[in-house]
Each structure stands twice: as structure tokens, then as C-alpha cells.
KENUSE-737096 format. One record per residue: residue number from 0; residue in one letter; x, y, z of N, C-alpha, C in turn. Coordinates in nm, 3 decimals. Last residue first. Layout:
N
NULUM   pos   code     neast    nnorth       nup    caeast   canorth      caup     ceast    cnorth       cup
NULUM   NUM      A         X         Y         Z         X         Y         Z         X         Y         Z
...
This chain:
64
NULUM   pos   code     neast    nnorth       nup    caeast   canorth      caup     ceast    cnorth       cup
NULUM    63      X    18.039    12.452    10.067    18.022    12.469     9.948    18.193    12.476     9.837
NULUM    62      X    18.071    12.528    10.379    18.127    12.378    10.310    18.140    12.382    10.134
NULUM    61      X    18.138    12.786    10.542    18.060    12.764    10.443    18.140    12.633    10.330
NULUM    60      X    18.233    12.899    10.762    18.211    12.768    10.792    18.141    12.719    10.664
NULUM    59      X    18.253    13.159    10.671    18.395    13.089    10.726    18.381    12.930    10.715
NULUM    58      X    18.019    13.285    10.596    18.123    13.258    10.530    18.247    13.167    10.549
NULUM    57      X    17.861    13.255    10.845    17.848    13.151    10.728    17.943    13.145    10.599
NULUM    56      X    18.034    13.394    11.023    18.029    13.246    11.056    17.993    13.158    10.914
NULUM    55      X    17.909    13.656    10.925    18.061    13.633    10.922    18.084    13.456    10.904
NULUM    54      X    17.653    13.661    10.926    17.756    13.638    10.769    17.874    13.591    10.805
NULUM    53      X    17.645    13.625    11.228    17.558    13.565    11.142    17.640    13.484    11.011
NULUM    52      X    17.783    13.854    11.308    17.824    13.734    11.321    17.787    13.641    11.282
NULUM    51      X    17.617    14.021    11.196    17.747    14.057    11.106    17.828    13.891    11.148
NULUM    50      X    17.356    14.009    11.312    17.345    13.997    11.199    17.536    13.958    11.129
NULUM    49      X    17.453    14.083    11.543    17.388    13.951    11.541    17.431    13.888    11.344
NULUM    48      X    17.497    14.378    11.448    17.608    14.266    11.559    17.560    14.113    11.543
NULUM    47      X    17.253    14.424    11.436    17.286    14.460    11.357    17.471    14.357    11.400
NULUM    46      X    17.096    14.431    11.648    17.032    14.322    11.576    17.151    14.337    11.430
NULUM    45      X    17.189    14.557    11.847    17.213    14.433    11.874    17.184    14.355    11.705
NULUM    44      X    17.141    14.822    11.741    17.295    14.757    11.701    17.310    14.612    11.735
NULUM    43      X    16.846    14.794    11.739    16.902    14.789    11.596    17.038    14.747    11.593
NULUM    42      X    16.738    14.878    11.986    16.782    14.696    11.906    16.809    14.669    11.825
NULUM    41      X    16.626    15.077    11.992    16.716    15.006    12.088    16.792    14.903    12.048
NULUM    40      X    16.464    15.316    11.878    16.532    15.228    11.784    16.649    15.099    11.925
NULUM    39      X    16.353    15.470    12.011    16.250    15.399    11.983    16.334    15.288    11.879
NULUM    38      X    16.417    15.639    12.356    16.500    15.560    12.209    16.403    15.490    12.143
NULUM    37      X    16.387    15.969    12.418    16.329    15.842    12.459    16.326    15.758    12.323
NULUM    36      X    16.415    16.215    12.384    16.538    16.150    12.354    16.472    15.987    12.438
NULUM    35      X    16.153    16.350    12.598    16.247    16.362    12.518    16.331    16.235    12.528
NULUM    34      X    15.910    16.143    12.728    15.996    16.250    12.775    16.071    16.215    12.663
NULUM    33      X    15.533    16.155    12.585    15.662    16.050    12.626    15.786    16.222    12.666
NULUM    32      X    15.253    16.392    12.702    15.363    16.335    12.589    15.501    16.221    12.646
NULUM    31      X    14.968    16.316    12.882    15.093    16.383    12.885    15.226    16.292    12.745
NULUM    30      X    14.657    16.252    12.717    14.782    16.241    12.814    14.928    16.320    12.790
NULUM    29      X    14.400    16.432    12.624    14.473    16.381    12.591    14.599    16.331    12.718
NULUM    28      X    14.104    16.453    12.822    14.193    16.529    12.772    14.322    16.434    12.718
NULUM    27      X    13.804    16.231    12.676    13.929    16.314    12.789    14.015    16.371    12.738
NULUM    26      X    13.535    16.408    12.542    13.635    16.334    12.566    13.748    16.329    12.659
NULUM    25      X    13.219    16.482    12.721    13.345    16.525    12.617    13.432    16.434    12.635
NULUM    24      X    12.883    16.352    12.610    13.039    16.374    12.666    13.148    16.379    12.577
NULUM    23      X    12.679    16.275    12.385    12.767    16.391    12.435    12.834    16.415    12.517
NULUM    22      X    12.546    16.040    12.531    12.644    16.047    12.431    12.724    16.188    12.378
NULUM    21      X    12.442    16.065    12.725    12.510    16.040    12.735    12.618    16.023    12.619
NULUM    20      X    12.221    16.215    12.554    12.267    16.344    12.626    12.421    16.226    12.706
NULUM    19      X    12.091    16.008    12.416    12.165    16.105    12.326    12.250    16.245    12.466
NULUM    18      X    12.036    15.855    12.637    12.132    15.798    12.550    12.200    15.910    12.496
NULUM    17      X    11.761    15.956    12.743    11.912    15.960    12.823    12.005    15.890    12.731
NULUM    16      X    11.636    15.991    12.482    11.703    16.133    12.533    11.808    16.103    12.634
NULUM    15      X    11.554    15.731    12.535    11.630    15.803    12.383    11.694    15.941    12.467
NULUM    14      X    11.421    15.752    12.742    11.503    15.609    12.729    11.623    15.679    12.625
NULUM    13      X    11.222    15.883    12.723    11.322    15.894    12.836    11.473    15.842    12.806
NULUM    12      X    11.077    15.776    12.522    11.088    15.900    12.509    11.249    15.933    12.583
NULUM    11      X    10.990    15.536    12.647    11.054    15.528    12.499    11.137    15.656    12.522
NULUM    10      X    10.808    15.650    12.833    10.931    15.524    12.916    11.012    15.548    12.767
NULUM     9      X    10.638    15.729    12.677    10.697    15.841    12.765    10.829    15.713    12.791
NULUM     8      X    10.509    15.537    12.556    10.586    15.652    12.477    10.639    15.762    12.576
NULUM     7      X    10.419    15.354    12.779    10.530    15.320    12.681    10.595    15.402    12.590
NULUM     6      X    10.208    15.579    12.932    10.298    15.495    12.943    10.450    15.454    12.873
NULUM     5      X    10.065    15.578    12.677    10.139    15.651    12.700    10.186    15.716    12.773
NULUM     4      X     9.956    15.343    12.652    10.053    15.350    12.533    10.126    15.494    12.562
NULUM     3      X     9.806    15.321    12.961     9.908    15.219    12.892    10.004    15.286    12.756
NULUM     2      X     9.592    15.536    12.857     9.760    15.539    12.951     9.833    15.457    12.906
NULUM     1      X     9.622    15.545    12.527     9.492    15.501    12.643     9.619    15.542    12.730
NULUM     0      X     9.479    15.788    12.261     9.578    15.702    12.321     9.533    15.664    12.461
């Protein structure tokens, strides 16, 4: 092998090993959990009120 090629198999060499050792990091630690009784349903009575004035109106106003 002449320098030049090894040269390019050492620069190769470097190149791979700093990838695989950046690629072993650890992950982060997960985050802190949401706080209790935190509502994931909010909009159900609106949507549920919407809904009843909805039927209600199309029954009343229903031309048929």
C-alpha cells in the first residue's frame, strides 16, 4: 500500500468509528408525567348540547 491509500483507509477508518460511538448515546430520560385528573374529554358536553339543539330544531322546523 503506498501512503496515499493509507491515508484514505485511516481518514475511512476514523470516519466509521466516530459514527458508531455517536451512535451509542443514551437516550434521554423520559419527561415528567401530565398532573392527575387532567380532562382529556372537555368537549364532549359541549358537543353533546350542540348536538341535542341540533335534533331538537330539526324536528320542530322539519317541513316534511
Amino acid at each position: 500500500m503506498t501512503i496515499q491509500n493509507k491515508r484514505i483507509f485511516a481518514s475511512i477508518l476514523f470516519v466509521l468509528i466516530s459514527v458508531v460511538c455517536a451512535a451509542q448515546t443514551q437516550p434521554p430520560p423520559p419527561g415528567i408525567p401530565p398532573p392527575p385528573g387532567l380532562p382529556i374529554d372537555g368537549g364532549v358536553l359541549i358537543g353533546v348540547c350542540v348536538g341535542l339543539f341540533y335534533g331538537a330544531k330539526k324536528l320542530v322546523f322539519n317541513k316534511n
